[in-house]
N, C-alpha and C positions, 0 to 999 in steps of 0.2 A: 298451100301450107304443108309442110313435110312434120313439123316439130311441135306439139301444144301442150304447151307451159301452165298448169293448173292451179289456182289457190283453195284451200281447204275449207277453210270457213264459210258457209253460205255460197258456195258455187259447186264443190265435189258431194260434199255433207251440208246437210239443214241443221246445225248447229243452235243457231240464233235462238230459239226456243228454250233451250238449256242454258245459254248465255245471259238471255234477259232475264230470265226466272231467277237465275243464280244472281244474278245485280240488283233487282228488287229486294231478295230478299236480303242481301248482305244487307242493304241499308234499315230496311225493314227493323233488324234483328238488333241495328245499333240506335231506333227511334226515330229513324228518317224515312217519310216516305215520296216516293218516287213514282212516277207513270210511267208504265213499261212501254207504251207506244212511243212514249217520247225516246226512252232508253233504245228501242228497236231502229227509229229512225238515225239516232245522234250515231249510232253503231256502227249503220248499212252505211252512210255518209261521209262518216270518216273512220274512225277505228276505237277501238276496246279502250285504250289510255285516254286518247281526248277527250271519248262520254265522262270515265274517270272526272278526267280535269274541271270538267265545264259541272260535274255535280260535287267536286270537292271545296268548291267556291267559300270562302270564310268557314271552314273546317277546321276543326286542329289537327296538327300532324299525325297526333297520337292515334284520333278518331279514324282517319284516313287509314292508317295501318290495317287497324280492326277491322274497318271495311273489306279492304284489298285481303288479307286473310280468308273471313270467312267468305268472298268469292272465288278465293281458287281452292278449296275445298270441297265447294260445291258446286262451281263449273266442272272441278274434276269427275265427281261422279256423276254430273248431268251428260257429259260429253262421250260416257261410255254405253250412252241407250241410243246416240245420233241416227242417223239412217242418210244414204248417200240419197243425191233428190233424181226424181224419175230420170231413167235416160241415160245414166250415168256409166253405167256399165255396158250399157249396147254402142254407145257413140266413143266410149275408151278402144274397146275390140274393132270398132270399126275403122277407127285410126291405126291400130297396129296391124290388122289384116291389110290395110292398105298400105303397110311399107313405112307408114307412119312412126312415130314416137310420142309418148304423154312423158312427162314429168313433173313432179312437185314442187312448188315455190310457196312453203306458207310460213307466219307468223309463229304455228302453236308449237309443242313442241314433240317429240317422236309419238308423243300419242295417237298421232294422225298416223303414222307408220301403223300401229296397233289394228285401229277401224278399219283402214283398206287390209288387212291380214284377215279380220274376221269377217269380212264380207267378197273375199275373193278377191281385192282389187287390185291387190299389191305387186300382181306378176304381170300386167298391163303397164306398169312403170319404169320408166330405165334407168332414173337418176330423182333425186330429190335433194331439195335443202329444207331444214328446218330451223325453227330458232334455236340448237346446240349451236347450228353451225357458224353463228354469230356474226354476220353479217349486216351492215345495215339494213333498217326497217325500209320498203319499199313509199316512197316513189323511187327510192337511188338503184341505178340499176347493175348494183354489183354482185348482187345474188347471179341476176340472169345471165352475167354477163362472165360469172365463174362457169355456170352451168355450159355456156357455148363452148368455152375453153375445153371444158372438160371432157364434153360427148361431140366435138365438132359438129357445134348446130353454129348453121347459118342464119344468123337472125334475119333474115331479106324472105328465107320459108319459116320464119317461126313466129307463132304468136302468144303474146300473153291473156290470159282468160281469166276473171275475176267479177265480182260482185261490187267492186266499189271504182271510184273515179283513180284512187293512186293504183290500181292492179293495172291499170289502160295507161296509167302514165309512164309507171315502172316500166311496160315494155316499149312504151314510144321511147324513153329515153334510154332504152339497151338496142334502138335499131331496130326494133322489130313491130308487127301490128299489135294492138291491144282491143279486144274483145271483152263487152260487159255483156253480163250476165246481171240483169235486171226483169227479175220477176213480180216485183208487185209495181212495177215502174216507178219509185220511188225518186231514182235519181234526175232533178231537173235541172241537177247543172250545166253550163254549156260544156261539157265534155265532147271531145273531139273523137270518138271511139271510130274505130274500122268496121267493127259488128257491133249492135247490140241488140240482144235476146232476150225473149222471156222464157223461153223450155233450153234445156240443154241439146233438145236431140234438134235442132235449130244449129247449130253449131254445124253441121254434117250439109 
């Protein structure tokens, strides 16, 4: 693998902690309560909107806003204490000293650009998308598949690397291999992955 395609949430950054905290309590704050274990799992499994969906069940619209409100709020300033997870920086330089390339593929939006600025990361990177750059949400593999366009990567040396099932599919379906990054071994889908890890420096 010459090229590794990153996503931010739970596989570069430990995230999640500020994520679920900030979902409980939105709810919390509007009279609902919620089990973060569960919020953590429904997260790691599929993504941020479906936990959403699957807790706005018989909700009213209006409620629902209020929710979604005060969680970007307070995901916002949860997400600015995050910490990249062990490994993360030794196994990026190790890819670039090796001829390598990292790039970004995430969800959030340029605030991710921010964290890797303030922890050093961001010059280990050659390209990135984020959700400005409005592209379909992943499993579709048109993010990855601008990114090859763009830095001539050959998907057949490049992989996708992610914490959930659609981060592994997103790069099966842009040609390339897809690596999970599962650290509390949560995911028991039959997922077809090429690698799956519990430490990042596994990855090397």
């Amino acid at each position: 693998m010459k090229d590794f395609i990153w996503d931010f949430d739970g596989t570069l950054y430990d995230t999640y902690p500020g994520m679920v905290a900030s979902f409980v309590a939105a709810f919390e704050e509007n009279g609902i309560v919620v089990d973060g274990r569960d919020v953590y799992r429904k997260m790691r499994k599929y993504s941020v909107g479906r936990t959403f969906k699957e807790y706005f069940l018989d909700i009213s619209e209006e409620l629902q806003q209020r929710v979604k409100a005060s969680y970007r709020i307070r995901e916002d300033n949860a997400s600015r204490n995050a910490q990249p997870f062990a490994d993360v920086e030794e196994v990026c330089q190790k890819i670039t000293s090796s001829g390598g390339r990292n790039f970004l593929l995430t969800h959030r939006d340029k605030s991710s650009l921010k964290l890797l600025k303030k922890d050093g990361l961001f010059s280990l990177f050659t390209g990135f998308v984020t959700s400005e750059d409005s592209f379909p949400r992943k499993p579709d593999p048109e993010s990855l598949l601008h990114l090859c366009d763009l830095f001539s990567i050959n998907p057949k040396e490049a992989v996708m690397i992610g914490d959930r099932v659609l981060d592994v599919e997103a790069g099966h379906n842009a040609g390339m291999q897809g690596y999970l990054f599962d650290p509390d071994n949560l995911i028991d889908e039959s997922v077809v992955c090429d690698k799956r890890v519990v430490r990042i420096s596994e990855i090397i």
